[in-house]
VEXDREN-2710 file (C-alpha; in Angstrom, 1 decimal):
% VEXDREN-2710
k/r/px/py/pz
1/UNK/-11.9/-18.4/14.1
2/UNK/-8.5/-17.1/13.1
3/UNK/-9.2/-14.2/10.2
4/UNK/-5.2/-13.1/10.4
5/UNK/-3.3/-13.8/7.5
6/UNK/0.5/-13.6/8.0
7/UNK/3.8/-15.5/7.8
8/UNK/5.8/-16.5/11.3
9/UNK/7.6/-13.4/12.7
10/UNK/11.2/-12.5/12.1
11/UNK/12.2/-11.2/15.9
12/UNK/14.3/-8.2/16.3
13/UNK/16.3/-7.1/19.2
14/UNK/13.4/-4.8/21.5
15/UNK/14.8/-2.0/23.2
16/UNK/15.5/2.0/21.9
17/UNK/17.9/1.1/19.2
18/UNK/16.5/1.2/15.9
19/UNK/16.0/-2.8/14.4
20/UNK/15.5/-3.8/11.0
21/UNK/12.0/-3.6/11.2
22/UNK/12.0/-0.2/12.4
23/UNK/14.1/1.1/9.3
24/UNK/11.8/-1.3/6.9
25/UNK/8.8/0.5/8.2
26/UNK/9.9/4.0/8.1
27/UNK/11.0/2.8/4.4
28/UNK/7.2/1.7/3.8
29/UNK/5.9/4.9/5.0
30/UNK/7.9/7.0/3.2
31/UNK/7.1/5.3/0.1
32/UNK/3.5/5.2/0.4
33/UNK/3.9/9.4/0.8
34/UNK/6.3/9.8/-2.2
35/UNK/3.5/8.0/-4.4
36/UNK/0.7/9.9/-2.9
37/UNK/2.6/13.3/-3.8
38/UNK/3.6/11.8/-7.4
39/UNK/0.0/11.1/-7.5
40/UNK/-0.9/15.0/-7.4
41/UNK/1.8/16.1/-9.9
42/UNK/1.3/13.5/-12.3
43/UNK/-2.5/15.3/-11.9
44/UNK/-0.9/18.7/-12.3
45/UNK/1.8/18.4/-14.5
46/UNK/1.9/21.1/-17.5
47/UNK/3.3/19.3/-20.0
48/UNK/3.6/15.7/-21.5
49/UNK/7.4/16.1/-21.3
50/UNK/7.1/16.6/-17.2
51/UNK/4.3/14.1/-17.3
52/UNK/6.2/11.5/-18.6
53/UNK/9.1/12.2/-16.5
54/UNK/7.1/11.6/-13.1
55/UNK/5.2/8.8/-14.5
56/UNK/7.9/6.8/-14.6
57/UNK/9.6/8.1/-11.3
58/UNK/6.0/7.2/-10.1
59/UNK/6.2/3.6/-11.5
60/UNK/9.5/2.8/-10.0
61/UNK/8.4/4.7/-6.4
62/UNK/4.9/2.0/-6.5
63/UNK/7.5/-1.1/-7.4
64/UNK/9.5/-0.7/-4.5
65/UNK/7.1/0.3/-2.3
66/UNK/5.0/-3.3/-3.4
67/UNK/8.7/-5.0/-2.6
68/UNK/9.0/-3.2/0.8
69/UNK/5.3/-4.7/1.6
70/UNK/6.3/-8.1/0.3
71/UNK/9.3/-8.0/2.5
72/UNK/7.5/-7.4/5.9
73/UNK/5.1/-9.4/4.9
74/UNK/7.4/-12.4/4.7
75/UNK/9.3/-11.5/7.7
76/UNK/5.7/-11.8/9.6
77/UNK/5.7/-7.9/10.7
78/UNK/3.0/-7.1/8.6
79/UNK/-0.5/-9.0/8.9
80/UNK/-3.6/-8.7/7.0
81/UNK/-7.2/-9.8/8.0
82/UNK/-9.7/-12.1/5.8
83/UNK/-12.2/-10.4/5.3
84/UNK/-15.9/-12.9/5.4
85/UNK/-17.5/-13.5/2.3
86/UNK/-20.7/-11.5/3.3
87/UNK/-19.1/-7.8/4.1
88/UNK/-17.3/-8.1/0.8
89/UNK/-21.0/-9.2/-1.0
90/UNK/-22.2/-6.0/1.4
91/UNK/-19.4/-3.9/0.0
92/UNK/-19.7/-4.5/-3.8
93/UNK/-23.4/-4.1/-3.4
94/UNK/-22.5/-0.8/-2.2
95/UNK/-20.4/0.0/-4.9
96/UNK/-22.7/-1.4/-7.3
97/UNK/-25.5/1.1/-5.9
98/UNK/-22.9/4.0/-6.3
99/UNK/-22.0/3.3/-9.8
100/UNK/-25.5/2.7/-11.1
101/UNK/-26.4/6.3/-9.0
102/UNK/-23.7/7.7/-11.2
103/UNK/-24.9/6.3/-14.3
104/UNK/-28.8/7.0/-14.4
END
């Protein structure tokens, strides 16, 4: 049974030269660190005026880095996995559990 979920794969040129999936994946990267950082200021900002500011900064890094995704994703260089119907029942009784622990 075949659990990958992709789209047919865009080739690009093999070698040491940098290829446009090479670039598009550095891109991904980056993005995913610039929202994790925004994450901690929005968390630390000092005032609403600075909060605002990297809020929307924020929104506009999580956009493209969503567009970035959908882009490999189409072009077949990124795959995800199905997950089977029983580990995610497992997991949300887990998280079920958790909450419930929280909440007496």
């Amino acid at each position: 049974m075949n659990n990958k979920i992709s789209n047919p794969k865009v080739e690009v040129p093999a070698g040491m030269q940098l290829n446009d999936k090479d670039y598009i994946s550095e891109l991904l990267s980056c993005l995913k660190s610039m929202a994790k950082d925004f994450t901690v200021a929005l968390t630390e900002a000092s005032n609403e005026i600075l909060y605002n500011k990297y809020h929307a900064m924020f929104e506009d890094i999580i956009k493209l880095q969503r567009e970035t995704y959908e882009i490999m994703f189409r072009h077949g260089w990124y795959c995800l996995e199905k997950a089977e119907t029983q580990k995610i029942e497992q997991k949300k009784q887990m998280l079920t559990q958790e909450l419930q622990s929280l909440n007496p």
